[in-house]
C-alpha positions as CSV (number, residue, x, y, z in Angstrom):
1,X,83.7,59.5,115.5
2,X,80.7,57.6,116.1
3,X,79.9,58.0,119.8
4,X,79.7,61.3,120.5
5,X,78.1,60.9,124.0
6,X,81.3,59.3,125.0
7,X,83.3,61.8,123.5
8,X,81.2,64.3,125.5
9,X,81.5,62.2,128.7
10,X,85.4,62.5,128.1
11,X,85.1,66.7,128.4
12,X,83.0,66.2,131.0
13,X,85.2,64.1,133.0
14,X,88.5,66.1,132.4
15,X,89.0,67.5,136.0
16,X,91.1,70.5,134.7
17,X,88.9,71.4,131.6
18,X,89.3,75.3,130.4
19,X,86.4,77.2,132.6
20,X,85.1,78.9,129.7
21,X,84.2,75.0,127.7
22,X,83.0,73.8,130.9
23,X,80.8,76.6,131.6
24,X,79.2,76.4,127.9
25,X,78.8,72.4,127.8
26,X,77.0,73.1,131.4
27,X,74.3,75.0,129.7
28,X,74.3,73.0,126.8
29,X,72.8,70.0,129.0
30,X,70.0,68.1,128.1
31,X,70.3,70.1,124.4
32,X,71.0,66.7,122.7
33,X,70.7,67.8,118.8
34,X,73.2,70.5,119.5
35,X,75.4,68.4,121.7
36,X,75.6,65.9,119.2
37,X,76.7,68.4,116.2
38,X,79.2,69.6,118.8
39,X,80.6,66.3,119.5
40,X,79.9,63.6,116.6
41,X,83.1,64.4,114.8
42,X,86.2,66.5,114.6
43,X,86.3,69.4,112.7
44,X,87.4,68.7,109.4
45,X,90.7,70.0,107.7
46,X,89.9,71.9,104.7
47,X,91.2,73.7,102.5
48,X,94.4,74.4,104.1
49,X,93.3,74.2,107.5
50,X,90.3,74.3,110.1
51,X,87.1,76.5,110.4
52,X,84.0,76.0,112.4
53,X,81.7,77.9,115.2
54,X,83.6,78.6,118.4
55,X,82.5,76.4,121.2
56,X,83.0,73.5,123.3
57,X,83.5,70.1,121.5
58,X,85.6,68.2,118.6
59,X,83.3,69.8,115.9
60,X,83.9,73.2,117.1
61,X,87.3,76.1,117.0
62,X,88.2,75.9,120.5
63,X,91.3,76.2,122.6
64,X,91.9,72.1,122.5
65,X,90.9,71.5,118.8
66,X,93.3,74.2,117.9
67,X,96.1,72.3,119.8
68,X,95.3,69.6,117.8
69,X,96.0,70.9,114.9
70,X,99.0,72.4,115.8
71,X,100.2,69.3,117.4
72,X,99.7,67.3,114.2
73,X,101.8,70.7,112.1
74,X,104.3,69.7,114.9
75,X,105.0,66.1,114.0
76,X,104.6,67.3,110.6
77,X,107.6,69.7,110.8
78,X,109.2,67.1,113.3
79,X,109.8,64.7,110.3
80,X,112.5,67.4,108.9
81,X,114.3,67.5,111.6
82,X,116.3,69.6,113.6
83,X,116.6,72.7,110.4
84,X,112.9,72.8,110.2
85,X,112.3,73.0,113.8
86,X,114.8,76.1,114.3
87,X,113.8,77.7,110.8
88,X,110.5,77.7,113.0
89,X,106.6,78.8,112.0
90,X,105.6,82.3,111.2
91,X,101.7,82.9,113.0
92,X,99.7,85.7,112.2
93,X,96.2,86.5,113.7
94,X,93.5,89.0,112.9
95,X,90.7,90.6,114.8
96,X,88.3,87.9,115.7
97,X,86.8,86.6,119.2
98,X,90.4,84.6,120.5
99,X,92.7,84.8,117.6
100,X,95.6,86.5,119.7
101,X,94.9,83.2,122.3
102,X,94.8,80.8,120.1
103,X,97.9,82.2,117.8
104,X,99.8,81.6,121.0
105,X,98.3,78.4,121.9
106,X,100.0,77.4,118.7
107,X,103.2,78.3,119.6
108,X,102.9,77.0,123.1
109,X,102.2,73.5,121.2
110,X,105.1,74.1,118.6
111,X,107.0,75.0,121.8
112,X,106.8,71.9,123.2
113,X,108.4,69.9,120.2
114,X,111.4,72.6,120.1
115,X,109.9,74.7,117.0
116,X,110.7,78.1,116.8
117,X,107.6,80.9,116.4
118,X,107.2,84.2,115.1
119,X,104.1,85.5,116.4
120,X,103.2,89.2,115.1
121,X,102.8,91.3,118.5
122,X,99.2,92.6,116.8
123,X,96.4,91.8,114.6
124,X,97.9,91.3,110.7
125,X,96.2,90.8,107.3
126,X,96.7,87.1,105.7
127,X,98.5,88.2,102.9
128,X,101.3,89.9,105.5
129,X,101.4,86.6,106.9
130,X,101.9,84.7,103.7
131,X,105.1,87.7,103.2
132,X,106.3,87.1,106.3
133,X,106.9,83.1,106.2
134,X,108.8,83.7,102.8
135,X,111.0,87.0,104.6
136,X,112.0,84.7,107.0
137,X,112.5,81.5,105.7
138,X,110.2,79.7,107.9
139,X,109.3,76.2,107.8
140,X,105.7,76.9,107.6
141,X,102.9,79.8,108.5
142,X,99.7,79.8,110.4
143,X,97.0,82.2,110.2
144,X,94.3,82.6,112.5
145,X,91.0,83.9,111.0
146,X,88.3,83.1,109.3
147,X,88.3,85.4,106.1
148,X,84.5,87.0,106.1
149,X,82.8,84.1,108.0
150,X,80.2,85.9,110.2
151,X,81.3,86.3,113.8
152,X,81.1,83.1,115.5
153,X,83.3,81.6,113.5
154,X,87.4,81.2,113.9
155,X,90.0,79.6,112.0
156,X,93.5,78.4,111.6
157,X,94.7,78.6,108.1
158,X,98.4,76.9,107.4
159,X,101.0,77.9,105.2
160,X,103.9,76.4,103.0
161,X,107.4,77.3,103.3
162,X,106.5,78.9,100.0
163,X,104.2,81.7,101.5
164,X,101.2,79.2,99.3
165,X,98.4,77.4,101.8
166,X,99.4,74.5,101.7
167,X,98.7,72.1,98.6
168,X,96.7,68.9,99.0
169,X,99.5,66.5,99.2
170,X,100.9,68.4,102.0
171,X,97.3,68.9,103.6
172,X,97.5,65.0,103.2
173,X,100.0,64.1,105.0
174,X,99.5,66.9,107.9
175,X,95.7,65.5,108.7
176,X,97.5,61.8,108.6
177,X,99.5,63.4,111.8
178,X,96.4,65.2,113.3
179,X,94.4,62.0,113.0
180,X,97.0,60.4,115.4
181,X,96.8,62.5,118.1
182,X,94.7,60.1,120.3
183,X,93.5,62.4,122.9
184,X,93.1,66.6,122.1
185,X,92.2,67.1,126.1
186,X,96.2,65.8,126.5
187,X,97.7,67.8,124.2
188,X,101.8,69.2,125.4
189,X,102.3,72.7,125.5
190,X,105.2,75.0,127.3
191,X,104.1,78.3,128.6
192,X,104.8,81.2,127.0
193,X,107.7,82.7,129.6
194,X,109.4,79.4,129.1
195,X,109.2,80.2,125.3
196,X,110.4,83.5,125.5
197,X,113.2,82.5,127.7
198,X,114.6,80.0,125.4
199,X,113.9,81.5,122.2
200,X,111.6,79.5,120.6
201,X,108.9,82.6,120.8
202,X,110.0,86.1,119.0
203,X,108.0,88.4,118.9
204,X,107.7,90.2,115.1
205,X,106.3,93.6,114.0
206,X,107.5,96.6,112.4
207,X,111.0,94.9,110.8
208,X,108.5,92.9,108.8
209,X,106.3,95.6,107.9
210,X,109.1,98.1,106.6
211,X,109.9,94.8,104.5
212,X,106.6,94.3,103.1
213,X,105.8,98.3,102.6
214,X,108.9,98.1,100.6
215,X,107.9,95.7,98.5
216,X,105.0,97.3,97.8
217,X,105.8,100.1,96.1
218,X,107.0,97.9,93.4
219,X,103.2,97.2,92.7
220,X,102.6,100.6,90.7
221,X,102.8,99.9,87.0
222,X,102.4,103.1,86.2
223,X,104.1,106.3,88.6
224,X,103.2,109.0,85.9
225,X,99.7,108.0,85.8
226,X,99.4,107.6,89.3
227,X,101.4,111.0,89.8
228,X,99.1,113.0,87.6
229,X,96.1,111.2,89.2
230,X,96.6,111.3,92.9
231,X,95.7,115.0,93.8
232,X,92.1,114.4,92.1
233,X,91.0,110.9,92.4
234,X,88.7,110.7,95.6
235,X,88.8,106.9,97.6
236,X,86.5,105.7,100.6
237,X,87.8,102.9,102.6
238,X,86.5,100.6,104.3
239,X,88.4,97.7,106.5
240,X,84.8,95.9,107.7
241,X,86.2,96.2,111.4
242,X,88.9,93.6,110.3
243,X,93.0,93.9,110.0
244,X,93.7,95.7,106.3
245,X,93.4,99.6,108.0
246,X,96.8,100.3,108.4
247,X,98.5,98.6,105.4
248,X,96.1,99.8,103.0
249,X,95.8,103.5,104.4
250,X,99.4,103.8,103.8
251,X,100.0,102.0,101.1
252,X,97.8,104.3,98.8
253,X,99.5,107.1,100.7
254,X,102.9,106.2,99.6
255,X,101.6,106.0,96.3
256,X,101.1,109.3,96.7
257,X,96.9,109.5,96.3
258,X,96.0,112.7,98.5
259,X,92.3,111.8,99.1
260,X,92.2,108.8,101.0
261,X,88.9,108.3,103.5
262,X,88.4,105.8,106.3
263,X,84.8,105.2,107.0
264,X,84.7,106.0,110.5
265,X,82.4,103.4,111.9
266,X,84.5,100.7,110.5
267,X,87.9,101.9,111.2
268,X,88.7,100.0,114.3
269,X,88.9,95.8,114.8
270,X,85.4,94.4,116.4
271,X,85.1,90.8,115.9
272,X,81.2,91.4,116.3
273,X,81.5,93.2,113.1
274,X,78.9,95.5,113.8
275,X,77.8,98.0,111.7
276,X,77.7,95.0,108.8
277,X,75.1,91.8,108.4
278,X,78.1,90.0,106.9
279,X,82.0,91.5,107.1
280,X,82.1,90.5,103.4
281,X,83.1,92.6,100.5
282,X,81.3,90.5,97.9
283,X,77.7,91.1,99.8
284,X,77.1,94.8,98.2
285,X,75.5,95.4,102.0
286,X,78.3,95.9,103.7
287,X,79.3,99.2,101.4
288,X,76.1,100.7,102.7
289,X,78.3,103.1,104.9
290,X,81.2,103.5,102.7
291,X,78.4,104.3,100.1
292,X,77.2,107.3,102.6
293,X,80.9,108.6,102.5
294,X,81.5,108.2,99.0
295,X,78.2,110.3,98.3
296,X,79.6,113.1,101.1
297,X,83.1,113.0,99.5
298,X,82.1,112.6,95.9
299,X,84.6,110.1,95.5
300,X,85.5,108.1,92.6
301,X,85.9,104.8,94.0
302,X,85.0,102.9,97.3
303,X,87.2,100.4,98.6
304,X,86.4,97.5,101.2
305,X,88.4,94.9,102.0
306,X,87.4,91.8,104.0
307,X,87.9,91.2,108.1
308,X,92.1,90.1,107.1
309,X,93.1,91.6,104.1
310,X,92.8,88.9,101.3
311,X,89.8,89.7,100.1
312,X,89.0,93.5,98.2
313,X,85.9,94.6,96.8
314,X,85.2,98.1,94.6
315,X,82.3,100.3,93.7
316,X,82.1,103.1,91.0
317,X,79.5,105.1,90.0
318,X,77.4,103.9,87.2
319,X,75.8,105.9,84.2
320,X,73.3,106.8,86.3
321,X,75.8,108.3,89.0
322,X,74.5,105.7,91.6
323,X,78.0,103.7,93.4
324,X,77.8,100.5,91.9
325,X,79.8,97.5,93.9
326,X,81.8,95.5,90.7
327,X,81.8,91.7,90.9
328,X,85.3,90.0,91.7
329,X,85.2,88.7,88.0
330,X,84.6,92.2,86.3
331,X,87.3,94.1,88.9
332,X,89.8,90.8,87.5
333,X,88.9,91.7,84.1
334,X,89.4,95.3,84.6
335,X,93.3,94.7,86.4
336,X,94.1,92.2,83.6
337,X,93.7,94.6,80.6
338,X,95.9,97.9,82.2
339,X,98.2,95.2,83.3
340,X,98.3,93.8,79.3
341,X,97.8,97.5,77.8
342,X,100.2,99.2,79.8
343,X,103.0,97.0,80.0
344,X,102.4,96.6,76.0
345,X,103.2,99.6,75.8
346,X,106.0,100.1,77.4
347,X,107.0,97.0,75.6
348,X,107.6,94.8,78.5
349,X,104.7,92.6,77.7
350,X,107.2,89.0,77.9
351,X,106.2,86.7,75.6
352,X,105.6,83.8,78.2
353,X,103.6,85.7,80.2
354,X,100.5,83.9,82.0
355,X,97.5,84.8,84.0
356,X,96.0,82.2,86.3
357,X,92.5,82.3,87.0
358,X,90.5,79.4,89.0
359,X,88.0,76.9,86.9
360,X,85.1,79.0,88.6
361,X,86.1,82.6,87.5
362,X,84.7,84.5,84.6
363,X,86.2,83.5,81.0
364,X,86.6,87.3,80.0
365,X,89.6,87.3,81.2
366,X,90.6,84.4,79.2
367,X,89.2,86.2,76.2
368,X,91.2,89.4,76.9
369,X,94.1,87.8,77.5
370,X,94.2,86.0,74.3
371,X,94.2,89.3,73.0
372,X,97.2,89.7,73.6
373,X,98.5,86.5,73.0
374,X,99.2,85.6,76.4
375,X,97.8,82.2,77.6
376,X,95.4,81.7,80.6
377,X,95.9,78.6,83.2
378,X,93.1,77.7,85.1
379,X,93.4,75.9,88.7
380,X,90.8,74.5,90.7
381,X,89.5,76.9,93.0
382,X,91.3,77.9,96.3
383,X,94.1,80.2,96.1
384,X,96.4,78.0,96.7
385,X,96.3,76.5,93.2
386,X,97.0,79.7,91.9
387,X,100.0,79.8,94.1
388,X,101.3,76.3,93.4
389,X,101.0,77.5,90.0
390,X,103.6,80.6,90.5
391,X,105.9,78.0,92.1
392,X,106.0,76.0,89.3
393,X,107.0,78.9,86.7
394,X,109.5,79.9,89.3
395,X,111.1,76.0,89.2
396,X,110.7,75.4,85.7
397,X,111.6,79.2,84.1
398,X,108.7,78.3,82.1
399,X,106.8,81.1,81.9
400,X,106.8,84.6,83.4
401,X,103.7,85.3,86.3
402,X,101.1,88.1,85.7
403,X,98.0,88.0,87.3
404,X,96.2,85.7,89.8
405,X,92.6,86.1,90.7
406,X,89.7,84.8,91.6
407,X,85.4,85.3,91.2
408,X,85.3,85.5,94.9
409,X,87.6,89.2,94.9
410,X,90.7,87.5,95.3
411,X,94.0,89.0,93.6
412,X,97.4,88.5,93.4
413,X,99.5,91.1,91.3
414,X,103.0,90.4,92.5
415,X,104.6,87.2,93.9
416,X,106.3,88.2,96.7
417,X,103.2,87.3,98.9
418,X,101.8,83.8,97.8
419,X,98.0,84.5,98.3
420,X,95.5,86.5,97.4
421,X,96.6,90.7,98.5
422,X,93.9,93.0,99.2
423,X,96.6,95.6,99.9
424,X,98.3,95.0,96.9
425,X,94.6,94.8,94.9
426,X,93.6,97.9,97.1
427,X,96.7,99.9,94.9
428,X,96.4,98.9,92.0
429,X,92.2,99.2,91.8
430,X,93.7,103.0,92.7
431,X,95.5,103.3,90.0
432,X,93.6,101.8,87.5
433,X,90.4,104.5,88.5
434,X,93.1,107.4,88.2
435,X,93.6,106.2,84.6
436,X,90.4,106.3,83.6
437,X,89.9,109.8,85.3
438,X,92.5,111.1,83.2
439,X,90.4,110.0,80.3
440,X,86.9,111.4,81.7
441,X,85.9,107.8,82.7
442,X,84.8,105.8,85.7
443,X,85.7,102.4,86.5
444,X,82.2,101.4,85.5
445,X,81.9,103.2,82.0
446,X,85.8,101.1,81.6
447,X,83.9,98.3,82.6
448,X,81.3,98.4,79.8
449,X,84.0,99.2,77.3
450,X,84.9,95.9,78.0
451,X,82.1,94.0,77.7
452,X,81.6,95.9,74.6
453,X,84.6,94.8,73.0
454,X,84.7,90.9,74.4
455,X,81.5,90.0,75.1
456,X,78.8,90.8,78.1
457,X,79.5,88.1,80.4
458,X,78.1,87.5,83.3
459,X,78.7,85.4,86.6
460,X,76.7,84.6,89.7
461,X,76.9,82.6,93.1
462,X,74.5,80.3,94.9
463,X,74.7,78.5,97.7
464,X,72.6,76.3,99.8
465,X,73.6,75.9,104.1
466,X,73.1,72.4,104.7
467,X,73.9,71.6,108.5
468,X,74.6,68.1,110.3
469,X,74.7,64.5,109.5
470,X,70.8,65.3,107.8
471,X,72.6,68.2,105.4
472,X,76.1,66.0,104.8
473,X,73.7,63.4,103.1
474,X,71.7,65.8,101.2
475,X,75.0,67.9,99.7
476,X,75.9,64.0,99.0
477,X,72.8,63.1,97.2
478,X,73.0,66.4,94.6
479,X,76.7,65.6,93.7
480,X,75.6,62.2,92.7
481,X,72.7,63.1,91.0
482,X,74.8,65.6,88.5
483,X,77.7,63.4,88.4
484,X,75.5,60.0,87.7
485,X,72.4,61.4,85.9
486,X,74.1,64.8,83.8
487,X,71.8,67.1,82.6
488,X,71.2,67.0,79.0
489,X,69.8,70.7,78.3
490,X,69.6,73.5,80.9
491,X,68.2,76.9,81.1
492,X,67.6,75.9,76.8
493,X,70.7,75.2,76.1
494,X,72.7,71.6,75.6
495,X,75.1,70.5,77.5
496,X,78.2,70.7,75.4
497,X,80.6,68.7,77.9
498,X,81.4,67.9,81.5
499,X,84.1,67.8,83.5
500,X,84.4,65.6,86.6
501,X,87.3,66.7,89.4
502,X,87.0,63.9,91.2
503,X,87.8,61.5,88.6
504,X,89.4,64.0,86.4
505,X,87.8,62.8,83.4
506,X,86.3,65.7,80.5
507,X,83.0,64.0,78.8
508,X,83.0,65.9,75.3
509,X,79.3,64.6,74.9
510,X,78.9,65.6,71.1
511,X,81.8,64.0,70.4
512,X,81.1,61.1,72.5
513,X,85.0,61.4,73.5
514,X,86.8,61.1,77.0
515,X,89.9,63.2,77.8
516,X,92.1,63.3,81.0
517,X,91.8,66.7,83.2
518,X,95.8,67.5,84.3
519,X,94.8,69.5,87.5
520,X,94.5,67.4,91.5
521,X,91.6,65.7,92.4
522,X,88.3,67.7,94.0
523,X,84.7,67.1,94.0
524,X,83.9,69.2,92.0
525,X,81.6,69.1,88.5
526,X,81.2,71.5,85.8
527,X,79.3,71.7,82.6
528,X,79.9,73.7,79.7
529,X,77.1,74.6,77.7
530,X,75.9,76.4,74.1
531,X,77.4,79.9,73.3
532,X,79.9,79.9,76.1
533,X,77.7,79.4,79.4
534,X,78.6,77.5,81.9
535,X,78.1,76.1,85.6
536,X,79.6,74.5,88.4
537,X,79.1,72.8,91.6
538,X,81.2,72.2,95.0
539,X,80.7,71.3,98.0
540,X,82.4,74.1,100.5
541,X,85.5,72.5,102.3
542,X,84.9,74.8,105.2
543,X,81.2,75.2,105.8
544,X,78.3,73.0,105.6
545,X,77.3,74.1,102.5
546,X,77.2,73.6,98.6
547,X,77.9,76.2,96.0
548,X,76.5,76.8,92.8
549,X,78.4,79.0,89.8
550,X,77.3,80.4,86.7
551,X,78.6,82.0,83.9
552,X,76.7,83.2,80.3
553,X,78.1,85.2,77.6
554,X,75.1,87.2,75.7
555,X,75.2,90.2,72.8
556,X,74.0,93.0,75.6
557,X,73.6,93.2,79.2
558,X,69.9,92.8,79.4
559,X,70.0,89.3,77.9
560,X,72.9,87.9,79.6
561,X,70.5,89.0,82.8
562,X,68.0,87.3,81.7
563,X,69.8,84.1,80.5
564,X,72.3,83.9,83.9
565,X,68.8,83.7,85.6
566,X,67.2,80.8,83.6
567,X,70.3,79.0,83.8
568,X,70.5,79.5,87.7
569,X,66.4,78.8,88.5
570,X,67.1,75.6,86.1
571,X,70.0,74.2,87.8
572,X,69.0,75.2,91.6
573,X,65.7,73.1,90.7
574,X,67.6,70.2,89.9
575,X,69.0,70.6,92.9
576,X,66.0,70.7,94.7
577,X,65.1,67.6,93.6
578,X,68.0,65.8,93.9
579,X,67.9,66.5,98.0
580,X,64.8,66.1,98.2
């Protein structure tokens, strides 16, 4: 969209406009910058969906740019006919400013094409809603949130009949359908009386809760540990306002853990997040209070898990007896080796067993797995790889899933939900500290046996905001200055080889050999460098911003400090200059 004045005009103009956007473009007037970043495009489908700032305009979440989307998912599911369209959509929302309004301005536009809903009759985590489109056979799933954004963002997130977001063909072909829909202001839709009436809109809650709960308790690998465990082991909780409260408090209660604690400021939804700078468990910040409890509790582990429930993050105390928040690659690490130990030893280790880890996430795990003989798959990152991934073993009887995870505190233990669990994670994190109690260990001193036995590695995470048409370019500019001009040394080290998503070719530059990269399309780069280190760049599919990861492997913790900083100065300079 090039005009965005005369896409403004066009709100203007609409005599029956929703009060609340016309109210908001009113005081917008005469603000041209921001009426033009409001206006000079639509918001962009993602990965899996759409996320942006709530507002008034086709490049913000708002009632009628949520009606397109769903009216492009509704000539989507229209092309399957009639068995699509009653098997229906499963739509989940959590906590955030309008998600219960705009989960039923979905179904109001599915309504209008004859497709059935489920809408949950409360806020829900993700990972429910990926459970529930598989329980009930549905077409397809939508969830509206937008994971640990800060609070003036929403999303819609859409799901596969396969639980999985959706993969990129099928993104494909649903933004080829939302691209048609000529006018988002004249969007169909049938209230939500007529709905009811007909039964296109049913209303879901508990049934599919008892269903998930009992699919839980298959998560424990270990009932003696945990039984032996749970009158001692001391957790702090911590939903981060958001939807995981009552799945995860009762989860680890089932289990049977006695001393579970909510952090009381956080208990309850607030989609100002309040107590929190970011509703993130991957910013250490946002365990400040959790961090207060844990001290007044002396517990062994803090939990926290993101505004809806995909995303988990864990503290332990250190040697120094301070609560130390784990990284998402080192909390992977830590599930992947009881996973491997324990089911080794009750010899049900299968043979073809495989974990799946993204092309950003730590190689320990790699390193551990081969341990134990079991083969790692990487996936570009997004979740949904990982998923597509368990589909395929599940087509081809190929190989038998383990673990899925992710650097950014994503994990997937069993495959009856197809995206990352935080409830799930949130039980067996649980269980994995009660093991270590039993052996006078914290999850921390496990840690560093780890690293101790494979290798210190170390990860990080940068990323640079760049906003509008102005910070579009710029992201532009770097990617083509790594992907034309590769670096030759960084941080001291060579540059081993580089791999290039988007024309999914591997550079072995010592070689001076080419090799084809089996895994979809993405602009993405990556460089692997001297004595296992590595970095990566991407530009964000959901927010105007690029990200930056690193990875080292050193002989102690100090150095692999020191050398995870050199390599990030070094390649965030490049950077720099490449936008420049």
């Amino acid at each position: 969209m090039t005009d965005w004045r005369a896409a403004y005009q066009r709100w203007l103009d609409k005599p029956d406009l929703d009060q609340d956007m016309k109210e908001q473009l009113h005081a917008l007037a005469g603000q041209e910058d921001e009426l033009e970043d409001c206006f000079h495009k639509y918001l962009e489908f993602g990965t899996g969906g759409i996320r942006g700032v709530l507002g008034p305009g086709t490049n913000r979440l708002n009632l009628y740019t949520i009606h397109r989307t769903a009216e492009g998912l509704a000539r989507w599911i229209d092309d399957d006919g009639d068995a699509a369209r009653d098997r229906g959509v499963a739509i989940a929302y959590d906590g955030r400013y309008r998600s219960r309004d705009f989960a039923f301005d979905v179904a109001m536009t599915l309504g209008y094409h004859g497709i059935r809903s489920y809408v949950f009759a409360s806020l829900r985590p993700t990972p429910e809603l990926s459970f529930a489109v598989r329980h009930l056979h549905a077409a397809a799933g939508v969830m509206i949130t937008a994971s640990h954004n800060p609070p003036e963002y929403n999303g819609l997130k859409v799901y596969g009949p396969d639980g999985g977001q959706i993969i990129s063909e099928t993104a494909d072909a649903i933004v080829r359908k939302v691209n048609a829909v000529e006018d988002e202001l004249a969007v169909q839709t049938v209230n939500k009386e007529t709905l009811s009436d007909s039964g296109l809109l049913q209303m879901i809650d508990e049934d599919i809760d008892e269903a998930y709960l009992s699919q839980l308790q298959t998560v424990a690998e270990n009932p003696d540990v945990i039984q032996k465990a749970a009158t001692d082991l001391g957790i702090v909780y911590t939903p981060l306002h958001g939807a995981g409260l009552p799945l995860v408090k009762d989860s680890l209660q089932m289990m049977g853990f006695k001393h579970v604690y909510t952090v009381a400021e956080q208990a309850e939804p607030d989609p100002e997040f309040s107590t929190v700078a970011s509703p993130n468990p991957e910013e250490h910040a946002a365990f400040e209070l959790a961090i207060r409890d844990g001290d007044r509790y002396d517990a062994d582990i803090l939990i926290g898990t993101d505004p809806d429930a995909d995303r988990m993050g864990v503290a332990a105390k250190n040697r120094d007896g301070l609560y130390q928040v784990l990284t998402g690659d080192e909390v992977g690490a830590l599930m992947l080796h009881y996973l491997l130990t324990q089911k080794r030893q009750k010899d049900e280790l299968p043979a073809n067993a495989a974990v799946i880890k993204t092309i950003v996430t730590s190689e320990l795990g790699r390193a551990i797995a081969s341990a134990h003989g079991i083969e790692t798959i990487d996936t570009l990152t997004g979740f949904k790889y990982i998923a597509e991934q368990i589909e395929t073993f599940h087509e081809t009887k190929s190989q038998q899933f383990l673990l899925g995870y992710e650097e950014s505190y994503g994990y997937l233990i069993h495959d009856f939900v197809r995206d990352k669990d935080a409830v799930q994670a949130s039980m067996l994190i649980a269980e994995i500290a009660g093991y270590y109690k039993l052996q006078g260990m914290t999850l921390h001193e496990a840690l560093m046996a780890l690293f101790a036995a494979y290798g210190y590695y170390q990860e990080d995470l940068a990323s640079l905001k760049m906003t509008g048409q102005t910070g579009s370019s710029r992201i532009d500019a770097i990617m083509e200055t790594f992907r034309s001009h590769p670096p030759e040394t960084v941080a001291g080290k060579r540059v081993l080889a580089s791999e290039d998503y988007q024309t999914n070719l591997r550079h072995d530059l010592l070689k001076g050999e080419t090799a084809r990269i089996t895994l979809p399309k993405a602009n993405v780069l990556k460089y692997k460098l001297d004595n296992d280190a590595w970095f990566c760049l991407r530009p964000s599919g959901t927010e105007p911003k690029i990200k930056f990861y690193f990875g080292v492997k050193e002989t102690s913790l100090e150095t692999s400090h020191d050398v995870l900083q050199q390599l990030k100065d070094d390649v965030l300079g490049m950077a720099k200059d490449a936008s420049s």
